[in-house]
MILUMVO-866838 format. One record per residue: residue in one letter; x, y, z of N, C-alpha, C in turn. Coordinates in steps of 0.001 Angstrom, whole numbers, padded with zeros to 6 digits, always signed. Example, Ala and Ser with C-alpha at 12.3 -4.5 7.8 and 13.67 -1.06 7.14 Angstrom:
A+013190-005690+007800+012300-004500+007800+013200-003300+007800 S+012850-002250+007080+013670-001060+007140+012900+000030+007870 
***
This chain:
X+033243+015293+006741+033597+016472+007530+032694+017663+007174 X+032894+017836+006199+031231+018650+005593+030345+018707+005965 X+029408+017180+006153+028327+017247+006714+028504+017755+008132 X+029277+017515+008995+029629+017436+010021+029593+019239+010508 X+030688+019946+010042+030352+020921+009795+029196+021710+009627 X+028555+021539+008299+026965+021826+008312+025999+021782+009411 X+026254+020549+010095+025245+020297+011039+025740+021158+012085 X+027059+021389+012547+027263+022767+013478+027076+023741+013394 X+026703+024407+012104+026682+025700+011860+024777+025751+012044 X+024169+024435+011299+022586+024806+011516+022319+024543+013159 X+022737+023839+013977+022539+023787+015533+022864+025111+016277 X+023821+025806+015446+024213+027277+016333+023113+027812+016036 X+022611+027871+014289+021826+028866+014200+020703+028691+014553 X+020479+027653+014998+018885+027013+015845+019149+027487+016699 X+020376+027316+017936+020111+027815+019156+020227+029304+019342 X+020640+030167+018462+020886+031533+018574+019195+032045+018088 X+018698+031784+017215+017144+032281+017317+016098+031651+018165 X+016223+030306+018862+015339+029900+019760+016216+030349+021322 X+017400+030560+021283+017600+031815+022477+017037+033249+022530 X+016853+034026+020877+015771+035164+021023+015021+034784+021436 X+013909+033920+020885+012553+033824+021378+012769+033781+022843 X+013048+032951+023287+013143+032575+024432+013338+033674+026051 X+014207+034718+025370+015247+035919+026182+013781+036884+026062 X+013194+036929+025005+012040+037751+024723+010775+037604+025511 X+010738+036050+025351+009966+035448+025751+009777+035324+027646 X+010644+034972+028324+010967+035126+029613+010665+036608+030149 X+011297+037644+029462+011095+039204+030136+009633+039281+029831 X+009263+038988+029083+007185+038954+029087+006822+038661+030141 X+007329+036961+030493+006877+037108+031768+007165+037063+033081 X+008553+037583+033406+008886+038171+034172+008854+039339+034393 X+007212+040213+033647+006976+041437+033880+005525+040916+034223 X+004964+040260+033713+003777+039604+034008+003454+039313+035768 X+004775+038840+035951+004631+037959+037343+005273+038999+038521 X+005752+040498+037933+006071+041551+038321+007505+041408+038897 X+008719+040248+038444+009773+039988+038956+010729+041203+038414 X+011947+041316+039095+012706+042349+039344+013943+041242+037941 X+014594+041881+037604+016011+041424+036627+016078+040367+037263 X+016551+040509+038286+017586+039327+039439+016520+038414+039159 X+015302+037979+039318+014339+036842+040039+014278+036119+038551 X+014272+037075+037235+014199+036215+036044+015421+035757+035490 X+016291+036334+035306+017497+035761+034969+017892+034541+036425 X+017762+035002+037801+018345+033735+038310+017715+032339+037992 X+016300+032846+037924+015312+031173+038482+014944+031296+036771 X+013876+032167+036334+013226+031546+035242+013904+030997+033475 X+014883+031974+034139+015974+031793+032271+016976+030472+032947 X+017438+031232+034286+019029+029945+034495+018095+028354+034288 X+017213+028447+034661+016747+027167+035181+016155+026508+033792 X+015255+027369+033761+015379+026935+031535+016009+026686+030728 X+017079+027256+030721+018134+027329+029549+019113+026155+030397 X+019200+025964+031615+019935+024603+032371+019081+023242+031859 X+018241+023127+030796+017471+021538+030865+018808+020960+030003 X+018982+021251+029199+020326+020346+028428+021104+019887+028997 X+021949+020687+029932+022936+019979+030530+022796+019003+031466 X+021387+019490+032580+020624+018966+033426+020385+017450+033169 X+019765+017302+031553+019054+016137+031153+020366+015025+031086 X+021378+015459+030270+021897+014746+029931+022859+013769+030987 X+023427+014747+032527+023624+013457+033666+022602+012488+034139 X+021362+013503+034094+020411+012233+034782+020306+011062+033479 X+020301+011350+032306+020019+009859+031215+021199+008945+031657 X+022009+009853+031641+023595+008744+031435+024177+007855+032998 X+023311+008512+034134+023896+007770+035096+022689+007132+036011 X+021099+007984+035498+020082+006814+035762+019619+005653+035631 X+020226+006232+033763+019521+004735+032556+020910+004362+032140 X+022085+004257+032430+022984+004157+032550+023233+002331+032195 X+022477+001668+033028+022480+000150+033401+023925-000379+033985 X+024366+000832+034589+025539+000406+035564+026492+000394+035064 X+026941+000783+033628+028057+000877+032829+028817+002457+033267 X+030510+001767+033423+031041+002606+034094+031418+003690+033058 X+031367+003373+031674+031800+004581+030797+030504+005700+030280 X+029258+005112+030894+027834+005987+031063+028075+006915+032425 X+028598+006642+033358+028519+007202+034773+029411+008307+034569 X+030604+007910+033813+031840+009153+033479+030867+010340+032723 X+030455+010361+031521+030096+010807+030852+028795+011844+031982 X+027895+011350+032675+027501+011650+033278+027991+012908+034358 X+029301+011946+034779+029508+013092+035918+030427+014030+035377 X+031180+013941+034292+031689+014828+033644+030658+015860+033210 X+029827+015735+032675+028567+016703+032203+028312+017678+033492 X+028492+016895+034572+028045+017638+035764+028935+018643+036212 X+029846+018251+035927+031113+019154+036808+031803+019945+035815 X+031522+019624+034666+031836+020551+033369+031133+021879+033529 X+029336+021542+033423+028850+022850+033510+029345+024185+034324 X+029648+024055+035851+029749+024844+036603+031138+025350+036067 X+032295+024418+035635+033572+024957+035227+033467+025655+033970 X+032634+025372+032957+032854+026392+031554+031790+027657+032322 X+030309+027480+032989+030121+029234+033519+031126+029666+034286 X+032127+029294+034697+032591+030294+035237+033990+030512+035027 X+034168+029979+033675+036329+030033+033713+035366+030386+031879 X+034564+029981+031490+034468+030505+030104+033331+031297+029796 X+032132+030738+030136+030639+032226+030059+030976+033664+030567 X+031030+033648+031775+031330+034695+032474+032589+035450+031982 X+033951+034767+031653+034823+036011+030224+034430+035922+029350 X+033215+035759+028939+033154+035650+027426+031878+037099+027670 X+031314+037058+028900+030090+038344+028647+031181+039206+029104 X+032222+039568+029632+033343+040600+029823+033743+041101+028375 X+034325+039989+027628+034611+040551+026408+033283+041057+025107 X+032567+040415+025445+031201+041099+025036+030557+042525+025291 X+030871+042945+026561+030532+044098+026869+032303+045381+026679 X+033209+044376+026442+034061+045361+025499+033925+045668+024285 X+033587+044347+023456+033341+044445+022187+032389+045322+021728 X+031006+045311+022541+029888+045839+022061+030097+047763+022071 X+031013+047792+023283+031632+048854+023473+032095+049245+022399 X+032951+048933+021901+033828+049516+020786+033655+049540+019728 X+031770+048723+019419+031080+048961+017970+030132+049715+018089 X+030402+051051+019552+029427+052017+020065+027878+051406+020185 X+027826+050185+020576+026072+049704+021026+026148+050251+022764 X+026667+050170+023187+026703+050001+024928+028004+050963+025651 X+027510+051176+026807+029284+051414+028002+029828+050683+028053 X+031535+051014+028237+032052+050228+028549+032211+049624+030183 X+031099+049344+030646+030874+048902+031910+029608+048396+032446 X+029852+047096+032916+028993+046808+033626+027866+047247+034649 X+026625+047257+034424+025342+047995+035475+024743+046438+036168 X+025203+046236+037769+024782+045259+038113+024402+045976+039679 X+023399+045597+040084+023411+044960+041668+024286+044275+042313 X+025333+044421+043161+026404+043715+043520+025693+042891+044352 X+024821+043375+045359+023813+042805+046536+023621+041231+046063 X+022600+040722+044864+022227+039811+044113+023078+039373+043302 X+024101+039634+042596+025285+038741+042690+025667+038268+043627 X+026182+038655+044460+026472+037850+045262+025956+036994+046000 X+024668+037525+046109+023745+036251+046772+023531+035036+045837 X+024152+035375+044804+024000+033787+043563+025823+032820+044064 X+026586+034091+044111+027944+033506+044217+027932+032520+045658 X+027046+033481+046260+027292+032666+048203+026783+031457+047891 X+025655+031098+047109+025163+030376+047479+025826+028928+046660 X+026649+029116+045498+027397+028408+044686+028290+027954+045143 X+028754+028551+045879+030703+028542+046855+030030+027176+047803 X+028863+027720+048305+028769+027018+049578+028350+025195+049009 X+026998+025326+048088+026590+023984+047122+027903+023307+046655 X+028445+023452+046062+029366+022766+045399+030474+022832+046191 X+031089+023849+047044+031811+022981+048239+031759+022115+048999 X+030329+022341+049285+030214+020835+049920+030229+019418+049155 X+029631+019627+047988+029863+018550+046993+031337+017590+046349 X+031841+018734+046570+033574+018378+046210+034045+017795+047144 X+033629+018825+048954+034097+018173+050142+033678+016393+050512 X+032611+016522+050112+031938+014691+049815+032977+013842+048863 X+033346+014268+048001+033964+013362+046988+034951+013374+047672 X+035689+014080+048893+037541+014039+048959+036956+013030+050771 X+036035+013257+050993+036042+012662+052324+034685+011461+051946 X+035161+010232+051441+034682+009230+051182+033613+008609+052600 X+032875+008636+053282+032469+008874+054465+030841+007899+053891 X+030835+006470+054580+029444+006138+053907+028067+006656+054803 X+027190+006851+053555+025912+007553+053867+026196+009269+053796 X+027444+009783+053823+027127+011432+053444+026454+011529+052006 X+026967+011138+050956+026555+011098+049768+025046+011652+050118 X+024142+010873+050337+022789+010904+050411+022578+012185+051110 X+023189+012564+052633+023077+013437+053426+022855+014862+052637 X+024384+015397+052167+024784+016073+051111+023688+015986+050382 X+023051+015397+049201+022308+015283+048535+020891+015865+048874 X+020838+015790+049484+018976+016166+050213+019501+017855+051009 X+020678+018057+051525+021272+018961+051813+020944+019763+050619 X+021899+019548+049047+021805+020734+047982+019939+020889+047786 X+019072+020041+047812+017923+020414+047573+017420+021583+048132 X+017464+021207+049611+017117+022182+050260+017878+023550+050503 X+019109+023180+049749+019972+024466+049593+019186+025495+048733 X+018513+025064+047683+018365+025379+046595+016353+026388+046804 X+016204+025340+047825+014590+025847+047893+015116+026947+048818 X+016083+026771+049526+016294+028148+050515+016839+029665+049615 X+017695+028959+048692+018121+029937+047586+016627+030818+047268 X+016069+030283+046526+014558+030597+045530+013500+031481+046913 X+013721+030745+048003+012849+032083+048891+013792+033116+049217 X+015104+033186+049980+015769+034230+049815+015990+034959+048544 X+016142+034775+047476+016341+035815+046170+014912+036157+045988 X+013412+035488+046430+012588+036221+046387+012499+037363+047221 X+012809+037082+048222+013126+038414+049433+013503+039687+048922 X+014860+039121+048374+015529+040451+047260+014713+040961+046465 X+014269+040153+045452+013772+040805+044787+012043+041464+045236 X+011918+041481+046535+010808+042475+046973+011541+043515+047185 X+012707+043655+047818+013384+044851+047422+013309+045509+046825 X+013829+045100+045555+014849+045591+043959+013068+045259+043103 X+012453+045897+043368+011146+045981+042121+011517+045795+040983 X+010718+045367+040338+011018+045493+038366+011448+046592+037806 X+012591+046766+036561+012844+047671+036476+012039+048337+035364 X+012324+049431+034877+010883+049994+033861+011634+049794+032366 X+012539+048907+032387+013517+048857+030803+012166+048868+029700 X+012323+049361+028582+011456+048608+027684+011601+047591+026809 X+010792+046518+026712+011093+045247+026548+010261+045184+024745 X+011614+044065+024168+011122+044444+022741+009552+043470+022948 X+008965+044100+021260+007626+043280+020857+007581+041842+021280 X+006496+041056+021950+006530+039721+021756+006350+039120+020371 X+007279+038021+020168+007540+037560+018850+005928+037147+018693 X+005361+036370+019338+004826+035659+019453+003380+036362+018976 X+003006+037575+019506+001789+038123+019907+001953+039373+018834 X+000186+039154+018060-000118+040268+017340-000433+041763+017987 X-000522+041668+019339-001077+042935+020344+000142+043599+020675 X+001483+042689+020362+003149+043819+020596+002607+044306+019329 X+003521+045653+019292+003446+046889+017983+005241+047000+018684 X+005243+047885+017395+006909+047802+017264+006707+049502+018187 X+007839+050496+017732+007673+051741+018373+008338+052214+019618 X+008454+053599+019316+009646+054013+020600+008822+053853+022618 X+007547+053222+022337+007195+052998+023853+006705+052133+024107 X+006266+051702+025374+006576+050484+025509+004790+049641+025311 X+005208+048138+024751+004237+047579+023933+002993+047377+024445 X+001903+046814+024490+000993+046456+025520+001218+045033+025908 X+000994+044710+027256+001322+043324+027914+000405+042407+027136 X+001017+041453+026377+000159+040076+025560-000517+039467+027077 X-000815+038551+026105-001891+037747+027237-000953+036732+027233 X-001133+035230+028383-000197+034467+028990+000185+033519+027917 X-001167+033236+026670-001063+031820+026230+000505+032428+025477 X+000292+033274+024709+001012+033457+023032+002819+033528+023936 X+002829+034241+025449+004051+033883+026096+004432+032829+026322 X+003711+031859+026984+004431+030496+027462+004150+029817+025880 X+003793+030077+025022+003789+029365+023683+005220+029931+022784 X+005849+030706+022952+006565+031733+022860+008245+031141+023556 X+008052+030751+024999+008920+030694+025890+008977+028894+025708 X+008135+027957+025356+008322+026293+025196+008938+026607+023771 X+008269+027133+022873+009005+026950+021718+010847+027127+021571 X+010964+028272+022162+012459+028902+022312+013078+027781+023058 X+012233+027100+023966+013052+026134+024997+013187+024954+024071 X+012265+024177+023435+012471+023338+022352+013733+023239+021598 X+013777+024412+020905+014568+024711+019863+016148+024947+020281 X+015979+025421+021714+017579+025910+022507+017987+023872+022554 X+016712+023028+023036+017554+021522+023376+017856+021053+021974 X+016645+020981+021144+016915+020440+020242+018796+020988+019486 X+018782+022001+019306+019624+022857+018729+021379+022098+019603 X+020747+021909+020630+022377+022038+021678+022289+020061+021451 X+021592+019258+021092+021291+018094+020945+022244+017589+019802 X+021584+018072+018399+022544+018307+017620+023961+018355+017239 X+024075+020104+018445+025365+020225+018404+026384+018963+018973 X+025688+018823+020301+026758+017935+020731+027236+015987+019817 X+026062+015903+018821+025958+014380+017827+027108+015198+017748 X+026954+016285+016764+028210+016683+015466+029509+016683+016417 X+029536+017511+017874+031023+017080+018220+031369+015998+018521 X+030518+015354+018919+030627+013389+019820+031290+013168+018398 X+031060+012887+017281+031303+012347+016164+032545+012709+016053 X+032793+014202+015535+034297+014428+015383+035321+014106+016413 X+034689+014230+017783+036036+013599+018770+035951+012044+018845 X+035109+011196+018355+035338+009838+018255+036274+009682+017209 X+036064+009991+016554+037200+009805+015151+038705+010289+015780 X+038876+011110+016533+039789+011685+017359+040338+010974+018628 X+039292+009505+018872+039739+008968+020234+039633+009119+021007 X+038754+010682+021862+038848+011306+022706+038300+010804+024012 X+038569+010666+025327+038053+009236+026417+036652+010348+026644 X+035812+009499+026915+034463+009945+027239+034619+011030+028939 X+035189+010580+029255+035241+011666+030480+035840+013040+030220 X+036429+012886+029633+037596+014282+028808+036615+015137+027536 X+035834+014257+027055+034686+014497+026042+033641+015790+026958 X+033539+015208+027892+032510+015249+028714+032764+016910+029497 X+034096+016559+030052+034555+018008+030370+034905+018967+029796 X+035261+018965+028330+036174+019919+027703+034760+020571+026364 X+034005+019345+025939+033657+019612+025263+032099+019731+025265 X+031402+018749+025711+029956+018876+026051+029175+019884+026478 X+029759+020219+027567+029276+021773+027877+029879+022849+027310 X+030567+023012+027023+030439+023975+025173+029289+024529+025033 X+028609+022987+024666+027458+022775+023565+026511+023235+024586 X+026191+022580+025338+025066+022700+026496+024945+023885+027208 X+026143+024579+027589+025744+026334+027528+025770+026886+026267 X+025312+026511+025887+025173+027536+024588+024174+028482+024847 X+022484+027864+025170+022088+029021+025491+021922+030124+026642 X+022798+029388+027844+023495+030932+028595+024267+031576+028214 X+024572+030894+026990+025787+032124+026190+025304+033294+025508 X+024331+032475+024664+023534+033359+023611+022615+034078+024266 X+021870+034013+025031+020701+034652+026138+021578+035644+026803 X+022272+035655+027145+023275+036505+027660+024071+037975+027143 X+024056+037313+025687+025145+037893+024728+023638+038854+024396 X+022720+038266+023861+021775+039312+023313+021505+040378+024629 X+021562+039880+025537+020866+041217+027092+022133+041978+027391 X+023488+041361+027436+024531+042391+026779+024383+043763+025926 X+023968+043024+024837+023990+043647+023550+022766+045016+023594 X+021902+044578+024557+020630+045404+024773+020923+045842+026089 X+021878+046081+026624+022404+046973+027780+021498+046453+029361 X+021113+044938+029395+020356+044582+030497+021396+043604+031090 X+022431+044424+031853+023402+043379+032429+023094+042451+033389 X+022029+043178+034112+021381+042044+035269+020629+041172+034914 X+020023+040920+033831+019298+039832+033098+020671+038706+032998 X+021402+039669+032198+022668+038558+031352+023324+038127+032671 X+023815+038843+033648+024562+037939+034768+024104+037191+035138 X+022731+037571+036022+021678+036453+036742+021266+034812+036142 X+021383+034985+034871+021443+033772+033976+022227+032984+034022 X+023486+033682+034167+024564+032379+034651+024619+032130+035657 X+024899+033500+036886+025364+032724+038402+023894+031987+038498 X+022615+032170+038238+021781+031153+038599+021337+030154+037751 X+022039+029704+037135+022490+028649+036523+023905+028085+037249 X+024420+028806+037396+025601+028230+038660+024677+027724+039844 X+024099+028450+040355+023353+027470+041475+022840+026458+040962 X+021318+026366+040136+020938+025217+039821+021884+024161+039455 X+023028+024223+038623+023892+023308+038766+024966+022756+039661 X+025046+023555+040932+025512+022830+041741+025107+022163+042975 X+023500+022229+042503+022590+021875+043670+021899+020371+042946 X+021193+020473+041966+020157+019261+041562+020887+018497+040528 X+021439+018696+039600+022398+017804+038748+023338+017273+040199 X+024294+017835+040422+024991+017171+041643+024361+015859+042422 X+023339+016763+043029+022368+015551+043492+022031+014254+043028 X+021412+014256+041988+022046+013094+040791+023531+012371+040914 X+024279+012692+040826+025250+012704+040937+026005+011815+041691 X+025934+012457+043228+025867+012073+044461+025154+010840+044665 X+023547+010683+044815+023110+009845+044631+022994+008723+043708 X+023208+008904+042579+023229+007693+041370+024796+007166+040852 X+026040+007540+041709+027734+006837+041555+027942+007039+042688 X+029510+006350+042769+029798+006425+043693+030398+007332+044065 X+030499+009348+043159+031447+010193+043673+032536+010275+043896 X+033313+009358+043261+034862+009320+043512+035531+009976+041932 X+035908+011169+042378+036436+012174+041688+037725+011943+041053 X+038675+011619+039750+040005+011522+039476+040186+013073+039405 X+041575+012946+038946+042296+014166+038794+041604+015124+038025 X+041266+014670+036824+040513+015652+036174+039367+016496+036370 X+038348+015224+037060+037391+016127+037406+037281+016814+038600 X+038691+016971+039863+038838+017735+040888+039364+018660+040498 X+040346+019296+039498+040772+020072+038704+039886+021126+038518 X+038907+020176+037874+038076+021153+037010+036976+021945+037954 X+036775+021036+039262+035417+021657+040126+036436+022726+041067 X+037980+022603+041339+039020+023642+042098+038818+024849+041500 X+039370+024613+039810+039320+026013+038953+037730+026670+039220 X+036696+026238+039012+035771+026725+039056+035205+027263+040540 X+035733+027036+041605+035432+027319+043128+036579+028463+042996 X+037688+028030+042778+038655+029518+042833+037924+030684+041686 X+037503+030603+040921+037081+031511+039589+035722+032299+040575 X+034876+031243+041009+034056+031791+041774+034146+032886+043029 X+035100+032205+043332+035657+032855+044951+036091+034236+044364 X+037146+034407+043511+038019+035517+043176+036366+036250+042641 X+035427+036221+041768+034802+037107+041882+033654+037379+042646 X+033294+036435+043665+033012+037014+044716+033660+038038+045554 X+034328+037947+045738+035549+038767+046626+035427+040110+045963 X+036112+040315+045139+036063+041798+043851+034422+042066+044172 X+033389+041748+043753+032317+042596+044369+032179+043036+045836 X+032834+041951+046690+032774+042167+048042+033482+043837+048357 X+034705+043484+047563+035459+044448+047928+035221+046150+046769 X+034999+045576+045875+034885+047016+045451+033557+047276+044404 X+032587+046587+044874+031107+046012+044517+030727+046673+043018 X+031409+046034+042443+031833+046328+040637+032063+045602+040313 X+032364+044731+038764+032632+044206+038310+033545+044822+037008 X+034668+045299+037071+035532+045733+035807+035282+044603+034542 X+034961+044836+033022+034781+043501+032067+036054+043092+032543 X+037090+043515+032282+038784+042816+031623+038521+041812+032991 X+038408+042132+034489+038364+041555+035636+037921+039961+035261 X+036792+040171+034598+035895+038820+034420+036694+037832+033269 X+037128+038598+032352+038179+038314+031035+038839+037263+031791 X+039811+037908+032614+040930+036930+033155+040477+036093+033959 X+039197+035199+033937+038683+034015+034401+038845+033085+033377 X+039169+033348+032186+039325+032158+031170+040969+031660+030911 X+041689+032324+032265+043176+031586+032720+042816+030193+033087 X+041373+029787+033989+041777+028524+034690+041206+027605+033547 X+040372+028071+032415+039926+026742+031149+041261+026732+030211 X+041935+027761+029927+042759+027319+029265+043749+026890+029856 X+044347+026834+031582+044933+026419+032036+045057+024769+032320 X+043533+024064+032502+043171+022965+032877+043457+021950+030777 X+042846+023293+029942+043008+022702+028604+044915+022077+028370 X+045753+023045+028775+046571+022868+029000+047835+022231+029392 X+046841+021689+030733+047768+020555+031755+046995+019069+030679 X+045717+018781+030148+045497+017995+029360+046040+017675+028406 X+046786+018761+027863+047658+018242+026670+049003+017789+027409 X+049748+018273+028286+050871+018038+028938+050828+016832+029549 X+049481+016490+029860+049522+014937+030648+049939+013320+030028 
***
């Protein structure tokens, strides 16, 4: 249990400094490439910091060899992600931006673009509704349909949020030293732009270290819930993605902490898209999509969690923290009915 332990505590602390690099690393060059908050947190961080969870349905239900307790594991991974961003990431940067509040780093309030939220939420509601709607209406050949559908959901996403962000220009935040590069200087203005190599050397490393790190983590929990019995599909939902957002947690928590809320949101809801568009797809295409109780549960809570804060920006184009807080009713609710079952 010790070791076991140990090895969780060095996987956090791997993924919490190869999420600096990384958070550091990305705003380099998403100033480089002249993107606005929204365009790096949706596409270049969500989509980065999404390879863990990403990787791990396609191994388990590609290379699978047709074993039905590989396919669970698989599609649990899939339908997990979207349910912990949004019943557990998303209250967890609410209570973050209280906390940070009340150790005087930050306001107590959120600074977002409601516009670009929501264009991450629309486009999530709509991906993964249809995905769920496939699994409840067994219909042969949609699978595939659907499937080539979220792709192109997704390329339509990435030119519309570019649109936006011709809008919404870059903002002039100042961005700390690159770890990476002897030409950052520390100092109250802002650094001189490194050159590309020492960034993308900068931004693979952080990405390395975020899989390796969340790789880890998840041996050390697989281990302790085997000893525990725990069924691989239930593994899969409750606990895997834990591990596998970790670094939208931590990437998040630090742009919190540094008062860049549109970095830290954009990271998840677009990571909510990418995951309900191309993992799905997988998905869809490589089983047969037939959803039990658990994992319709878990993709409901996360479409209602979504919906309710879509709506609240719709309607009063804010985000209150406590608002976001009370999204972690439907994980501990679903944790809940699991023990009762």
């Amino acid at each position: 249990m010790l070791a076991t332990l140990g090895l969780l505590t060095g996987a956090l602390l791997l993924v919490l400094y190869a999420a600096h690099l990384f958070t550091n690393g990305v705003e380099w060059m998403g100033k480089r490439l002249g993107f606005s908050h929204g365009m790096v947190g949706s596409i270049l961080a969500a989509v980065g910091t999404a390879l863990p969870e990403t990787i791990i349905p396609i191994i388990a239900i590609l290379f699978s060899g047709g074993e039905h307790s590989h396919q669970d594991v698989g599609v649990g991974a899939i339908l997990g992600a979207p349910f912990m961003l949004t019943t557990l990431t998303l209250p967890l940067l609410g209570a973050a931006v209280l906390g940070f509040s009340a150790l005087g780093r930050r306001e107590p309030r959120l600074r977002l673009n409601p516009k670009l939220v929501q264009h991450d939420l629309g486009y999530f509601l709509i991906g993964y509704g249809a995905a769920i709607a496939t699994a409840c209406f067994q219909i042969a050949g949609l699978r595939y349909v659907v499937a080539c559908f979220l792709i192109g959901l997704y390329g339509h996403y990435v030119w519309r949020l570019r649109r936006l962000d011709l809008e919404h220009p870059a903002d002039d935040d100042l961005i700390a030293p690159l770890i990476f590069s002897r030409r950052s200087r520390p100092g109250g203005r802002q650094s001189p732009t490194p050159a590309w190599f020492p960034i993308a050397a900068q931004i693979v490393t952080g990405l390395v270290g975020i899989v390796a790190g969340a790789h880890f983590f998840v041996e050390a929990i697989d281990g302790a819930a085997a000893a525990l019995a725990v069924q691989p599909l239930l593994l899969s939902l409750m606990i895997t993605p834990i591990a596998t957002e970790l670094p939208e947690k931590f990437n998040s928590l630090i742009w919190i902490a540094q008062r860049k809320d549109g970095l830290a949101v954009a990271n998840i809801t677009g990571a909510m898209v990418f995951q309900a568009t191309f993992p799905v797809s997988v998905g869809l295409i490589g089983t047969p999509w037939q959803l039990d109780w658990h994992g319709l549960t878990t993709a409901i809570c996360a479409l209602a969690a979504a919906a309710g804060y879509f709506l609240l920006l719709a309607r009063q184009r804010r985000w209150h923290p406590w608002q976001l807080i009370i999204g972690v009713v439907f994980y501990l609710g679903f944790g809940i009915a699991l023990l009762l079952a």
